[in-house]
N, CA, C and O atoms as CSV, one atom per row, in Angstrom:
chain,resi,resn,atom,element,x,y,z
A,1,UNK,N,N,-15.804,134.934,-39.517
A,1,UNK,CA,C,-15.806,136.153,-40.313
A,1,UNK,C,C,-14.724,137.096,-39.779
A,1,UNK,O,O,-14.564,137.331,-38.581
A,2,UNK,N,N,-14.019,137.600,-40.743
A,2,UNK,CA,C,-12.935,138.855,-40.237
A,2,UNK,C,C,-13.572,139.608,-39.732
A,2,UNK,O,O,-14.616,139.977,-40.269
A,3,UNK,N,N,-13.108,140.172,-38.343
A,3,UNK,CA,C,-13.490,141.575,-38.044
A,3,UNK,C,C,-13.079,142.708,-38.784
A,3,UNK,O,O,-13.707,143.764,-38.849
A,4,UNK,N,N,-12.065,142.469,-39.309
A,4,UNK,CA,C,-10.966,143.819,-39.901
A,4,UNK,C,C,-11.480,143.917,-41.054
A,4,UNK,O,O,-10.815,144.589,-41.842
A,5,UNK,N,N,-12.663,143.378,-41.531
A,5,UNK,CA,C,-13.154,143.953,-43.124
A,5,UNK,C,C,-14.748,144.359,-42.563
A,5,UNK,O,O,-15.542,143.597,-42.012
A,6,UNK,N,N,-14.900,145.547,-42.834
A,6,UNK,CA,C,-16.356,145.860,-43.050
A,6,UNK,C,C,-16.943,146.475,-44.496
A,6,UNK,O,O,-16.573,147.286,-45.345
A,7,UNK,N,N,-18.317,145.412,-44.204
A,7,UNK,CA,C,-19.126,145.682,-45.057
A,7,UNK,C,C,-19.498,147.163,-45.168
A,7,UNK,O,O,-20.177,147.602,-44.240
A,8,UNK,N,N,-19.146,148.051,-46.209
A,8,UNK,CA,C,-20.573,149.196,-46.342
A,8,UNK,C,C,-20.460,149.376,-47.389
A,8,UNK,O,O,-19.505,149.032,-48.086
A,9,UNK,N,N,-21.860,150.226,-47.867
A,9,UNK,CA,C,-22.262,150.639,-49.431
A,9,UNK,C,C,-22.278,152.253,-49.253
A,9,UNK,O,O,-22.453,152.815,-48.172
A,10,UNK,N,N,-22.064,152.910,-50.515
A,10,UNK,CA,C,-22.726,153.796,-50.522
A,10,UNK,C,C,-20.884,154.596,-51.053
A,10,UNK,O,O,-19.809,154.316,-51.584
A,11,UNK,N,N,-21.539,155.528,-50.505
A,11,UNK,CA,C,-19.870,156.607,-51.833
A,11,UNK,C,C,-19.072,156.704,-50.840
A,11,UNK,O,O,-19.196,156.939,-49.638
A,12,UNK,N,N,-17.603,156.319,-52.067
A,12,UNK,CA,C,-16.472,156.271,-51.022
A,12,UNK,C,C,-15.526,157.712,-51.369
A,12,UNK,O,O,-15.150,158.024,-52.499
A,13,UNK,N,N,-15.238,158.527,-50.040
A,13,UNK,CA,C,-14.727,159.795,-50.204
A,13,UNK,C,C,-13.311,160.162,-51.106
A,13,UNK,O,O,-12.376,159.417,-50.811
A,14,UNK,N,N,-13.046,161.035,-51.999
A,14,UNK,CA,C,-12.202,161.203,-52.721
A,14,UNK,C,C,-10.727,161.071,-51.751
A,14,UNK,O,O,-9.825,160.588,-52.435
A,15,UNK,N,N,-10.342,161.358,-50.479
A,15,UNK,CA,C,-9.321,161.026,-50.154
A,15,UNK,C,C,-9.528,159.485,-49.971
A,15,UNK,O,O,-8.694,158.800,-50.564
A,16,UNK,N,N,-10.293,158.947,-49.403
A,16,UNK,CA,C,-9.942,157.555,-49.391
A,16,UNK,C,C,-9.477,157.084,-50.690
A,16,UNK,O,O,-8.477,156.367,-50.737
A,17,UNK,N,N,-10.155,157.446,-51.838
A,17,UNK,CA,C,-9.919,156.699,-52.949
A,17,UNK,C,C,-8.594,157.418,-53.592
A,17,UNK,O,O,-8.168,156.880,-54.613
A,18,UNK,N,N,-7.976,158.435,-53.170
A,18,UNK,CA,C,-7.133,158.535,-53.965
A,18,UNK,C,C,-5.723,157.488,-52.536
A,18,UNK,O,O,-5.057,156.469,-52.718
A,19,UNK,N,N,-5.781,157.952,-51.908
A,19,UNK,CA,C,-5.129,156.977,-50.885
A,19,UNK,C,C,-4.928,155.580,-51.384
A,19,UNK,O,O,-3.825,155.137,-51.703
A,20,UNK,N,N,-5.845,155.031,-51.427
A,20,UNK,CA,C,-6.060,153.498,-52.070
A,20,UNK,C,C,-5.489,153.085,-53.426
A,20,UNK,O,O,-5.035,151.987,-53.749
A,21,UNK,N,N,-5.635,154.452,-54.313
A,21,UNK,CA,C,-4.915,154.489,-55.651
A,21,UNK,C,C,-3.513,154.689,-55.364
A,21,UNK,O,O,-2.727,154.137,-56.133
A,22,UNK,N,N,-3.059,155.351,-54.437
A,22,UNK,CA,C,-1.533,155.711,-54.646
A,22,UNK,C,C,-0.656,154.021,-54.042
A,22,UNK,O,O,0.373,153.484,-54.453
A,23,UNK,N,N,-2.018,153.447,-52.502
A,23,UNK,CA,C,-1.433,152.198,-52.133
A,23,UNK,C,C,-0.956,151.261,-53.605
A,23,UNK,O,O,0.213,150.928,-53.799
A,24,UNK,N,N,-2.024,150.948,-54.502
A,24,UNK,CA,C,-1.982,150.530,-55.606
A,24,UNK,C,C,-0.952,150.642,-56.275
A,24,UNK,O,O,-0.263,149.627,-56.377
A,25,UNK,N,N,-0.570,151.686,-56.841
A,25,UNK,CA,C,0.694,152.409,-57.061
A,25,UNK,C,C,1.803,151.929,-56.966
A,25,UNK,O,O,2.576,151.405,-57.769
A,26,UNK,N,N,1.839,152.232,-55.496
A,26,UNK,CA,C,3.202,151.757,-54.754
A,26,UNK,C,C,3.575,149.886,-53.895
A,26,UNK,O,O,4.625,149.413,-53.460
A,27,UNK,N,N,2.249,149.346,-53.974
A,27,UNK,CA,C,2.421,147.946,-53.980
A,27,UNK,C,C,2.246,147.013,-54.873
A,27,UNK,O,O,2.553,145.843,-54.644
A,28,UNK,N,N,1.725,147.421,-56.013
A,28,UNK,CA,C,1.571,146.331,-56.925
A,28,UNK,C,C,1.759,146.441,-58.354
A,28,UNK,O,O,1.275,147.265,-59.130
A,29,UNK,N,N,2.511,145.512,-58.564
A,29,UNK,CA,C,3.222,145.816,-60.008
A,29,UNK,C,C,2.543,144.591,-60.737
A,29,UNK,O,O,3.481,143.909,-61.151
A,30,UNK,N,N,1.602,144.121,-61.013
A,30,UNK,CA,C,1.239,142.736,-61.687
A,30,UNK,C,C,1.892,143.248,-63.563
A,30,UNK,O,O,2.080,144.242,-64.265
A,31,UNK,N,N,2.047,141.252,-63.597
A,31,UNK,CA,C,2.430,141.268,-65.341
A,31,UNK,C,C,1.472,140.192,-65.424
A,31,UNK,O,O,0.865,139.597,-64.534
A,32,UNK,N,N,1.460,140.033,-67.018
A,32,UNK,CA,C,0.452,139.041,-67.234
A,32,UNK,C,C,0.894,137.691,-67.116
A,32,UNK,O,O,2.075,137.360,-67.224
A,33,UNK,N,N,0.206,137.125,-66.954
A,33,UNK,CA,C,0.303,135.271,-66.011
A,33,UNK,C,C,0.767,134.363,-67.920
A,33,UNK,O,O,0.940,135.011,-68.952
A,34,UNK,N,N,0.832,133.146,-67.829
A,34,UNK,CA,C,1.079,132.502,-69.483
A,34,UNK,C,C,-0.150,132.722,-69.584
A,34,UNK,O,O,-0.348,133.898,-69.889
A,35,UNK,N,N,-1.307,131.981,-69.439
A,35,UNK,CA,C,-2.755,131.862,-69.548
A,35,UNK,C,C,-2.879,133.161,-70.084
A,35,UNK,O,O,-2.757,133.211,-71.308
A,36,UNK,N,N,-3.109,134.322,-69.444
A,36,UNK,CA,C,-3.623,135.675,-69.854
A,36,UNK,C,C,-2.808,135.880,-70.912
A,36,UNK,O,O,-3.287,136.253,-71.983
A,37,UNK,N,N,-1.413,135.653,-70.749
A,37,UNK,CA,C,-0.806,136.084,-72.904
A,37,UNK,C,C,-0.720,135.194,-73.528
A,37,UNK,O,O,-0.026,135.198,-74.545
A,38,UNK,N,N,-1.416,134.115,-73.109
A,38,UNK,CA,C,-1.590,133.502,-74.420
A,38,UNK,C,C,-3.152,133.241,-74.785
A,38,UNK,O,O,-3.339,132.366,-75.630
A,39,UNK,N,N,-4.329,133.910,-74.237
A,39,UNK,CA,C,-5.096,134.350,-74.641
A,39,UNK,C,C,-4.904,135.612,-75.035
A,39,UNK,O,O,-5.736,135.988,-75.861
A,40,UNK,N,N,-4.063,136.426,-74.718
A,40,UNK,CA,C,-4.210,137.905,-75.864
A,40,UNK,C,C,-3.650,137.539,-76.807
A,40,UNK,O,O,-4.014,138.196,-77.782
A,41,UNK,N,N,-2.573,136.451,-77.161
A,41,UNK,CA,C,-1.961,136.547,-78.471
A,41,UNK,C,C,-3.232,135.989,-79.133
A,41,UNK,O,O,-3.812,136.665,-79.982
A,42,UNK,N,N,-3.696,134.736,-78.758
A,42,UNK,CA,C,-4.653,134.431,-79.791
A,42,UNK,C,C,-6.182,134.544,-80.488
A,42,UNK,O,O,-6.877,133.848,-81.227
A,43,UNK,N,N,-6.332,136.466,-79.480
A,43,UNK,CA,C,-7.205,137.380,-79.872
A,43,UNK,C,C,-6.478,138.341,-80.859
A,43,UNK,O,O,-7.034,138.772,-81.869
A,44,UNK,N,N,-5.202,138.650,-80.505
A,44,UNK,CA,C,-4.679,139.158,-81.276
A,44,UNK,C,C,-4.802,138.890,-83.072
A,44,UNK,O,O,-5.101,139.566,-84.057
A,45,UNK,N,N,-4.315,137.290,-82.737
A,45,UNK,CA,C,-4.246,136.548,-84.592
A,45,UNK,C,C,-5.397,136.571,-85.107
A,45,UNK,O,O,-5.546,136.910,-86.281
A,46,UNK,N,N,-6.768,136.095,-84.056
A,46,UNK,CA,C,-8.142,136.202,-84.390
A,46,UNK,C,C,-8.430,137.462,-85.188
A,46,UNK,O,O,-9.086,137.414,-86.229
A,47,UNK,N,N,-7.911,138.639,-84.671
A,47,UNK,CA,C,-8.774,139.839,-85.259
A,47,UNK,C,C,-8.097,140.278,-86.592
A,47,UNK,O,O,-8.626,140.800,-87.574
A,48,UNK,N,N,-6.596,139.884,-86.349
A,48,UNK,CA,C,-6.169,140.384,-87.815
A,48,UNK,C,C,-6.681,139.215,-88.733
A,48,UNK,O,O,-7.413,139.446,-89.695
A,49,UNK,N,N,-6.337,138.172,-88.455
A,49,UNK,CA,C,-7.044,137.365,-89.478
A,49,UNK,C,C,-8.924,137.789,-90.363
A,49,UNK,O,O,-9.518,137.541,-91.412
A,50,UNK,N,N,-9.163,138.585,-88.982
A,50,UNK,CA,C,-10.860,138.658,-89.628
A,50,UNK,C,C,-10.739,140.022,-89.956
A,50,UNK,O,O,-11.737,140.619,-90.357
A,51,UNK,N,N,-9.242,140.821,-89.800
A,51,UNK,CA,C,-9.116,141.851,-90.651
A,51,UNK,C,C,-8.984,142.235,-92.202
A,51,UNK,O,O,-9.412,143.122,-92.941
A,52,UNK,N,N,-8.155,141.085,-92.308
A,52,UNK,CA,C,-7.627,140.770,-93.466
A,52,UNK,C,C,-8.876,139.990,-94.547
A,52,UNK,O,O,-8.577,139.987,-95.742
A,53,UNK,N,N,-10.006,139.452,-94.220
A,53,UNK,CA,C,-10.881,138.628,-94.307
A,53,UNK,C,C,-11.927,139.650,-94.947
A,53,UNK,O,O,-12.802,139.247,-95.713
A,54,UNK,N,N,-11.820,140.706,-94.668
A,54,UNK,CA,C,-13.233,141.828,-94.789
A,54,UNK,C,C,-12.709,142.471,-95.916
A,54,UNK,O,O,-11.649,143.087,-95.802
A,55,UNK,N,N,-13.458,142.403,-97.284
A,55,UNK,CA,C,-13.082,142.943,-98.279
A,55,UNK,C,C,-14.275,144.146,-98.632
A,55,UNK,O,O,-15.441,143.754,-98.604
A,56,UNK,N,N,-14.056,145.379,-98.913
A,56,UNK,CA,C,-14.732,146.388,-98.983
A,56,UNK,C,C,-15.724,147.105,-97.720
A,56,UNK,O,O,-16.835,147.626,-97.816
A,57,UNK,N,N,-14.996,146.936,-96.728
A,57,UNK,CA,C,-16.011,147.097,-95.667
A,57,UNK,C,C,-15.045,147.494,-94.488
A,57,UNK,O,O,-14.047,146.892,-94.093
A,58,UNK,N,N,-15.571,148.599,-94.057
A,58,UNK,CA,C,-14.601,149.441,-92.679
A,58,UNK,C,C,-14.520,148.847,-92.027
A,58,UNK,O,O,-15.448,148.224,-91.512
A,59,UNK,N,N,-12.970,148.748,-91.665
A,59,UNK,CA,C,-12.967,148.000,-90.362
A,59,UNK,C,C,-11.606,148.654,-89.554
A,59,UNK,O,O,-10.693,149.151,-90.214
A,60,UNK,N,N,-11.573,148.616,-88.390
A,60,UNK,CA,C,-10.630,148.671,-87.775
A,60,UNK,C,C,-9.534,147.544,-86.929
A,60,UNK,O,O,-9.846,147.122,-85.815
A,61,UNK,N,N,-8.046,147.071,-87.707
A,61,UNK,CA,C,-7.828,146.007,-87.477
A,61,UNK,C,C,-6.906,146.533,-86.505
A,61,UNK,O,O,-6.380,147.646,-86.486
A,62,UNK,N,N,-6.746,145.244,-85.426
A,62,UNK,CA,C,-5.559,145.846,-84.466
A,62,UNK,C,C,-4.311,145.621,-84.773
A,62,UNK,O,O,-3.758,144.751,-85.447
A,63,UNK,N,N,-3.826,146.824,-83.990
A,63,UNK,CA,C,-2.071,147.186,-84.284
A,63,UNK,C,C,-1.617,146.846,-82.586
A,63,UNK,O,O,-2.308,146.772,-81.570
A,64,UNK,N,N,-0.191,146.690,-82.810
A,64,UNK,CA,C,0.656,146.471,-81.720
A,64,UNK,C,C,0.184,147.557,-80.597
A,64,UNK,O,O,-0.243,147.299,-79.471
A,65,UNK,N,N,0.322,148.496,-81.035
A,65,UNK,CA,C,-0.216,149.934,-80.106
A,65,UNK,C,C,-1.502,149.761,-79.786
A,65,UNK,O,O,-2.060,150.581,-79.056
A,66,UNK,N,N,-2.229,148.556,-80.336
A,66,UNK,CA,C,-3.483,148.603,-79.640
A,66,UNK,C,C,-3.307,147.669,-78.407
A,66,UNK,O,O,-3.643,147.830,-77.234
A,67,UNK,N,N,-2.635,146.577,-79.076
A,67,UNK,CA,C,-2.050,145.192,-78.247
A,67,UNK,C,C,-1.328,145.958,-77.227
A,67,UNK,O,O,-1.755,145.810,-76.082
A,68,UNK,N,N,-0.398,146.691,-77.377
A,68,UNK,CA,C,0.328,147.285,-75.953
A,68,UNK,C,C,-0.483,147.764,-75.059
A,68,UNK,O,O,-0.228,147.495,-73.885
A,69,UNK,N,N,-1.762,148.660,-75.393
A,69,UNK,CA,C,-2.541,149.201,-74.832
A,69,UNK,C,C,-3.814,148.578,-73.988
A,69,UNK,O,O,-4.546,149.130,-73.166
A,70,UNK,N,N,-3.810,146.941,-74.597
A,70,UNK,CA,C,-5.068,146.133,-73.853
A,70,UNK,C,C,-3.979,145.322,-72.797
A,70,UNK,O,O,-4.493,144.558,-71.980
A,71,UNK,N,N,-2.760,145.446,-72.799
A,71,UNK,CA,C,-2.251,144.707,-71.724
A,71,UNK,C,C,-2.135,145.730,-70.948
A,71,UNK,O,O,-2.615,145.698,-69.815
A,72,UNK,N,N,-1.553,146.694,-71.372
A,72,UNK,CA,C,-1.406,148.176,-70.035
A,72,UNK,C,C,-2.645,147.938,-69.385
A,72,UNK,O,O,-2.429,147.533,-68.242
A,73,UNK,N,N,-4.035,148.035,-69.685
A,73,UNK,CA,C,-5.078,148.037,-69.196
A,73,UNK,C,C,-5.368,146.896,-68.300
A,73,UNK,O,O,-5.899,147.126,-67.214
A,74,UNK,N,N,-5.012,145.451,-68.719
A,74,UNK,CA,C,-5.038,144.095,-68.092
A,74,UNK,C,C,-4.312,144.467,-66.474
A,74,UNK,O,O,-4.685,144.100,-65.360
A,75,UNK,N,N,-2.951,145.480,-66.948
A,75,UNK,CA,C,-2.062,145.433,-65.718
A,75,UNK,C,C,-3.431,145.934,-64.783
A,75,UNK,O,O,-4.139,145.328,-63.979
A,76,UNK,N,N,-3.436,147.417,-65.329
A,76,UNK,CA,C,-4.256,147.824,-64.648
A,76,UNK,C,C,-5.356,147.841,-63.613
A,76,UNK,O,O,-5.554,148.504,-62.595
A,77,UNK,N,N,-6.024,146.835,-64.265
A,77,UNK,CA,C,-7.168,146.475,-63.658
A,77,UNK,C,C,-6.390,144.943,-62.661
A,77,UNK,O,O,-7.100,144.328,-61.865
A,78,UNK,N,N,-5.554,144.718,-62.796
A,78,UNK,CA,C,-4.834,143.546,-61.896
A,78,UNK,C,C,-4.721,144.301,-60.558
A,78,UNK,O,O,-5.153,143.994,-59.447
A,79,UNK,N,N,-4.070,145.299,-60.942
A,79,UNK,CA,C,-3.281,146.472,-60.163
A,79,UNK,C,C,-4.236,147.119,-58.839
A,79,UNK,O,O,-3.910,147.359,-57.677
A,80,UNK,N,N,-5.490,147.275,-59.530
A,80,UNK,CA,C,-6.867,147.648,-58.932
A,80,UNK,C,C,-7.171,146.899,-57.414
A,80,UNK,O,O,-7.522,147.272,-56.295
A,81,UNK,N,N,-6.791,145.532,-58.129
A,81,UNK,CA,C,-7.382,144.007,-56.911
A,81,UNK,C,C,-6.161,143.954,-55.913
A,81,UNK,O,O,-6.240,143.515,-54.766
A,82,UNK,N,N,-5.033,144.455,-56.495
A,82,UNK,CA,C,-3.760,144.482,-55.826
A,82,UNK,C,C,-3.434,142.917,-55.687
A,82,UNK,O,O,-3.049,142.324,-54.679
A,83,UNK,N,N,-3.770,142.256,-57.350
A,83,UNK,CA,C,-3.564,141.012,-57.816
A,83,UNK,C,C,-1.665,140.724,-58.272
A,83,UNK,O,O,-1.197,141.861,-58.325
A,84,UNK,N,N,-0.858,139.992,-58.496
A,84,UNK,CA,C,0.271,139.870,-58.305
A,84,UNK,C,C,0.047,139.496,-59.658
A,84,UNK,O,O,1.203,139.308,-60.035
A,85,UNK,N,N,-0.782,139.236,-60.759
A,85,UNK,CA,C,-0.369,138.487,-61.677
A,85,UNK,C,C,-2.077,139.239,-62.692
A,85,UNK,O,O,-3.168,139.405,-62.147
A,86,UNK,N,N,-1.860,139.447,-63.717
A,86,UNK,CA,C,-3.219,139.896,-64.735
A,86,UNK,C,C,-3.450,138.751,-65.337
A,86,UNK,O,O,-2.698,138.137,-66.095
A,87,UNK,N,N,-4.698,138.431,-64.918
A,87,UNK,CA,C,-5.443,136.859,-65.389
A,87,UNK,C,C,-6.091,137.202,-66.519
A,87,UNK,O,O,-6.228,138.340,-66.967
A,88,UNK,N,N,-6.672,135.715,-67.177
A,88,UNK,CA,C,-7.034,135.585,-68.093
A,88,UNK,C,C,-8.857,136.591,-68.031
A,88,UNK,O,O,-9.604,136.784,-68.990
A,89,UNK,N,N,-9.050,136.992,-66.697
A,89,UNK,CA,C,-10.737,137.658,-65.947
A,89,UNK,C,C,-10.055,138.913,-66.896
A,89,UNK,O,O,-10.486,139.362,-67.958
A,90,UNK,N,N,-8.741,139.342,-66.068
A,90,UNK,CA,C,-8.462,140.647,-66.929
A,90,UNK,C,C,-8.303,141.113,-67.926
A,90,UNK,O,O,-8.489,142.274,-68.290
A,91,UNK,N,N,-7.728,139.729,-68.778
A,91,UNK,CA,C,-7.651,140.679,-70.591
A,91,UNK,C,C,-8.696,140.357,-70.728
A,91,UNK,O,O,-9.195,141.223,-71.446
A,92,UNK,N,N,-9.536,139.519,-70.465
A,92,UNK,CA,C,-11.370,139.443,-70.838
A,92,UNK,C,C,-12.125,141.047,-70.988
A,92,UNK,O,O,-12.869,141.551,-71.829
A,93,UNK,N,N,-11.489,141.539,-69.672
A,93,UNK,CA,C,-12.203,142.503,-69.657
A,93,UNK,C,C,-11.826,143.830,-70.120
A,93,UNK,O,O,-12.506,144.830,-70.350
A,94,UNK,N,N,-10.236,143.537,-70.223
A,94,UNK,CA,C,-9.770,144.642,-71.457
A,94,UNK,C,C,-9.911,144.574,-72.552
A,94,UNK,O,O,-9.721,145.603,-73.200
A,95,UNK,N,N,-10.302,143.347,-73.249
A,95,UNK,CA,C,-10.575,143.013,-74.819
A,95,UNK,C,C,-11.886,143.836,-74.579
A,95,UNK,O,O,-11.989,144.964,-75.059
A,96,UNK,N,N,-12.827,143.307,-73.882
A,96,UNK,CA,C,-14.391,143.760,-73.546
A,96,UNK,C,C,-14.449,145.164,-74.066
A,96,UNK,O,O,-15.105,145.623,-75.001
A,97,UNK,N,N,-13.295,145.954,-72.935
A,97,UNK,CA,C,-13.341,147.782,-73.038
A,97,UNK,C,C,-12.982,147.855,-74.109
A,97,UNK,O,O,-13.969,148.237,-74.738
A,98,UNK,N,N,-11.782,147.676,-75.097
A,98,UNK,CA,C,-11.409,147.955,-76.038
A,98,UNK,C,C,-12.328,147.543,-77.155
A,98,UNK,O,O,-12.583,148.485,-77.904
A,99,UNK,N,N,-12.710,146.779,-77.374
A,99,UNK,CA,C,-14.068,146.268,-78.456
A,99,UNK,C,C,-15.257,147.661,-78.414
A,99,UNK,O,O,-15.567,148.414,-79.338
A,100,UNK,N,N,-15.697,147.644,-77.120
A,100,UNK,CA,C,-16.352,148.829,-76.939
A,100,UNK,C,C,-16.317,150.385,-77.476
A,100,UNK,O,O,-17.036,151.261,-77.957
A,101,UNK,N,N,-14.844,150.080,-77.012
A,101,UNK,CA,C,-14.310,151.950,-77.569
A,101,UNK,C,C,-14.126,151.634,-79.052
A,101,UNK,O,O,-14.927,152.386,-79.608
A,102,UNK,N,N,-13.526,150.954,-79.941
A,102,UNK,CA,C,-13.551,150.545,-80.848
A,102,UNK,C,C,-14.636,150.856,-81.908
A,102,UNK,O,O,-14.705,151.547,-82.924
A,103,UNK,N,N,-15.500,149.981,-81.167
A,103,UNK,CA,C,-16.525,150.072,-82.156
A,103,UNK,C,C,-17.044,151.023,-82.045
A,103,UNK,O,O,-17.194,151.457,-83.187
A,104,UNK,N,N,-17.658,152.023,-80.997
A,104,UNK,CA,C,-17.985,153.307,-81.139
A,104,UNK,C,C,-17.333,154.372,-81.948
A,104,UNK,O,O,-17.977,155.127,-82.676
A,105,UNK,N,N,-16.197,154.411,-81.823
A,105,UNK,CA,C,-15.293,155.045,-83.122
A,105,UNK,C,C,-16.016,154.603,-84.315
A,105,UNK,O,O,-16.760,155.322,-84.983
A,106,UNK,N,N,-15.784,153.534,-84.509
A,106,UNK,CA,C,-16.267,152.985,-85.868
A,106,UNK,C,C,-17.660,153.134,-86.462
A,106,UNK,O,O,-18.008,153.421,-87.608
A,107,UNK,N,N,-18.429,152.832,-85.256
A,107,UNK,CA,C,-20.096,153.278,-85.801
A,107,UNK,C,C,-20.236,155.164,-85.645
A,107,UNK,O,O,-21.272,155.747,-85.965
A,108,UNK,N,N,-19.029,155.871,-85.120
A,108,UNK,CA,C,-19.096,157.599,-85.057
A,108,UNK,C,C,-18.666,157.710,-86.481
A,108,UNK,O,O,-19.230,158.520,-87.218
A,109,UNK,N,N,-17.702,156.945,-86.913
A,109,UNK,CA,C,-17.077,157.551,-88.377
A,109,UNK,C,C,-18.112,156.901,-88.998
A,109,UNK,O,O,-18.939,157.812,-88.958
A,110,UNK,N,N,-18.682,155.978,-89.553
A,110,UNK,CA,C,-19.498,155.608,-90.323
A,110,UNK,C,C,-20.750,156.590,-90.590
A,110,UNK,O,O,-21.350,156.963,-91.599
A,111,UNK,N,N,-20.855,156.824,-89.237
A,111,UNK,CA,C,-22.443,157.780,-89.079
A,111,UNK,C,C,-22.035,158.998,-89.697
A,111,UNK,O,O,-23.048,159.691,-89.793
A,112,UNK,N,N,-21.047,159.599,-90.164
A,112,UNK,CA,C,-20.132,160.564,-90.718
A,112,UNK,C,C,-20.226,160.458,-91.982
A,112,UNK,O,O,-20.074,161.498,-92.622
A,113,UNK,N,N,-20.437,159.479,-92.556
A,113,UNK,CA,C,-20.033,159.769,-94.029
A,113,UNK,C,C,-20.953,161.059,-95.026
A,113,UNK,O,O,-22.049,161.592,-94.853
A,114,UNK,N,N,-19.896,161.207,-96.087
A,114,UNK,CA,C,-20.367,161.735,-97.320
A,114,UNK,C,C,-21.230,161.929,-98.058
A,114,UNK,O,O,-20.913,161.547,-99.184
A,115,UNK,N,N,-22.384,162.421,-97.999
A,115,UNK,CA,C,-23.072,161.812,-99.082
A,115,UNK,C,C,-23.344,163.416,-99.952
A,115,UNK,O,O,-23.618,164.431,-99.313
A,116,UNK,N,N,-23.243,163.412,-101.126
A,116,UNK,CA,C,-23.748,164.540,-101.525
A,116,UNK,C,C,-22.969,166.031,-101.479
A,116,UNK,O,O,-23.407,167.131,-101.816
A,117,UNK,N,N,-21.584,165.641,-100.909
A,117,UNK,CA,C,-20.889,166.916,-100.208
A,117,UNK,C,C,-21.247,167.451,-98.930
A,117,UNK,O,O,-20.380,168.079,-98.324
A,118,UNK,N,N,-22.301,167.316,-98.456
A,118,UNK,CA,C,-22.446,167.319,-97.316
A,118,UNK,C,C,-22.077,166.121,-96.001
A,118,UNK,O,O,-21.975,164.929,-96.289
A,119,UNK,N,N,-21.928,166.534,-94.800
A,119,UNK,CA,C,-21.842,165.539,-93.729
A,119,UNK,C,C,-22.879,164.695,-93.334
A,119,UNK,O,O,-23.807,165.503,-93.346
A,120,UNK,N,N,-23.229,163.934,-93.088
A,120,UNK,CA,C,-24.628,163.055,-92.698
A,120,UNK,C,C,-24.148,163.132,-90.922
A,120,UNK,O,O,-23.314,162.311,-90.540
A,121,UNK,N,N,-24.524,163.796,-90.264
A,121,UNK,CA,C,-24.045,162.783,-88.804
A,121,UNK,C,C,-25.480,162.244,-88.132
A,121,UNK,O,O,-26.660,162.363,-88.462
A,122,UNK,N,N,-24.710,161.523,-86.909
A,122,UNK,CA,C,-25.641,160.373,-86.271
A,122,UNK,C,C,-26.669,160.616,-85.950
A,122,UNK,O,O,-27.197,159.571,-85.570
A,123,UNK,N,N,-27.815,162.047,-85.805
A,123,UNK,CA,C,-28.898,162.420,-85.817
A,123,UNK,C,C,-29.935,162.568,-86.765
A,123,UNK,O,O,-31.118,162.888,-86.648
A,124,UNK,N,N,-28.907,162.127,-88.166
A,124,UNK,CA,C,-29.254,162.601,-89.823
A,124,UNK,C,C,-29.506,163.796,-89.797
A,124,UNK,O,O,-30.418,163.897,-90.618
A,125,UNK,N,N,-29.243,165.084,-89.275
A,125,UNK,CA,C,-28.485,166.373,-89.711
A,125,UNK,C,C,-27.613,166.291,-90.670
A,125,UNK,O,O,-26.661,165.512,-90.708
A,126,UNK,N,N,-27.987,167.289,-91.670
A,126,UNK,CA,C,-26.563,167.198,-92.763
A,126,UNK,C,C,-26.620,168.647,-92.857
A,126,UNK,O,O,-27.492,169.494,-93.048
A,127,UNK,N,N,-24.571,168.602,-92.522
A,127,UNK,CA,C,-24.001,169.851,-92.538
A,127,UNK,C,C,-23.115,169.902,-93.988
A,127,UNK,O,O,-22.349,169.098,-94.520
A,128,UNK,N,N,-23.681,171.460,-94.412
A,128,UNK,CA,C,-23.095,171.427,-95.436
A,128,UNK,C,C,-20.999,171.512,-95.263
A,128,UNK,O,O,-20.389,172.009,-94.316
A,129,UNK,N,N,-20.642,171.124,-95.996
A,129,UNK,CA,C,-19.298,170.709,-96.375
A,129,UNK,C,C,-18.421,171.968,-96.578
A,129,UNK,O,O,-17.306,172.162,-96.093
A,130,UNK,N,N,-19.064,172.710,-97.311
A,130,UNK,CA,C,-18.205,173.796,-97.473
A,130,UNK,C,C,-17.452,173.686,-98.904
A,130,UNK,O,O,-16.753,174.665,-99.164
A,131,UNK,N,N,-17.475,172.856,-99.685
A,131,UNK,CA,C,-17.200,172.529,-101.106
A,131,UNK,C,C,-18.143,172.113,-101.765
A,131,UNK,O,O,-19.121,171.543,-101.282
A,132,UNK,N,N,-17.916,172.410,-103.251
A,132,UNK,CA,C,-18.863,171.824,-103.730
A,132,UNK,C,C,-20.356,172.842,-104.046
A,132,UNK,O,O,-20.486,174.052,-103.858
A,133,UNK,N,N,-21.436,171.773,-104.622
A,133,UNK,CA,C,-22.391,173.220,-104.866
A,133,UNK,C,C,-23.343,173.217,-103.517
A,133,UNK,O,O,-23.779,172.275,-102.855
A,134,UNK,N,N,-23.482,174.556,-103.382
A,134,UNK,CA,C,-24.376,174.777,-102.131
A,134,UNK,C,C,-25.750,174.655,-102.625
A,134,UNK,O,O,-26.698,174.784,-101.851
């Protein structure tokens, strides 16, 4: 067993962690490995394809700016391990976050809709609109 690694739990102090973030920073630049982009490309085709697929029904399909944004994140979290390369663990788990945030948008606007001129939101409170008959 290493001596030079110790085990402990419990909260780690804001200078350590920003210390550790700047090491991060300044040692590790990971890009994504083939494996990891060529599983994002072919999440990528997956979703527009099942974008394009959904007829009358909200959806949010991904754009390049989303795609730029789940690899920034892949780096990221590579970057974290002070990994040399963003694996296929990492866009897993940036598809994961992004699906997440995603769909919460999507089930916030839905819970939003119209009905009546008024707002419906996610508590079923309805605020009046401000048009229309009161």
């Amino acid at each position: 067993m290493n001596r030079n690694v110790s085990e402990q739990t419990g909260e780690i102090s804001i200078e350590k962690m920003r210390a550790y973030i700047s090491y991060c920073k300044a040692k590790s630049a990971p890009r994504l490995s083939q494996e990891a982009a060529q599983l994002l490309s072919s999440h990528f085709v997956e979703v527009r394809g099942r974008a394009r697929g959904i007829e009358g029904k909200t959806s949010i399909p991904i754009t390049i700016r989303q795609l730029e944004a789940i690899v920034r994140v892949s780096e990221s979290l590579a970057k974290m391990s002070l990994s040399p390369y963003a694996t296929e663990r990492h866009v897993n788990e940036a598809i994961r976050l992004f699906n997440i945030s995603t769909m919460s948008a999507s089930e916030l606007s839905e819970s939003q809709e119209r009905v009546r001129g008024d707002w419906v939101h996610a508590s079923g409170r309805r605020e009046p609109s401000g048009h229309g008959i009161a």
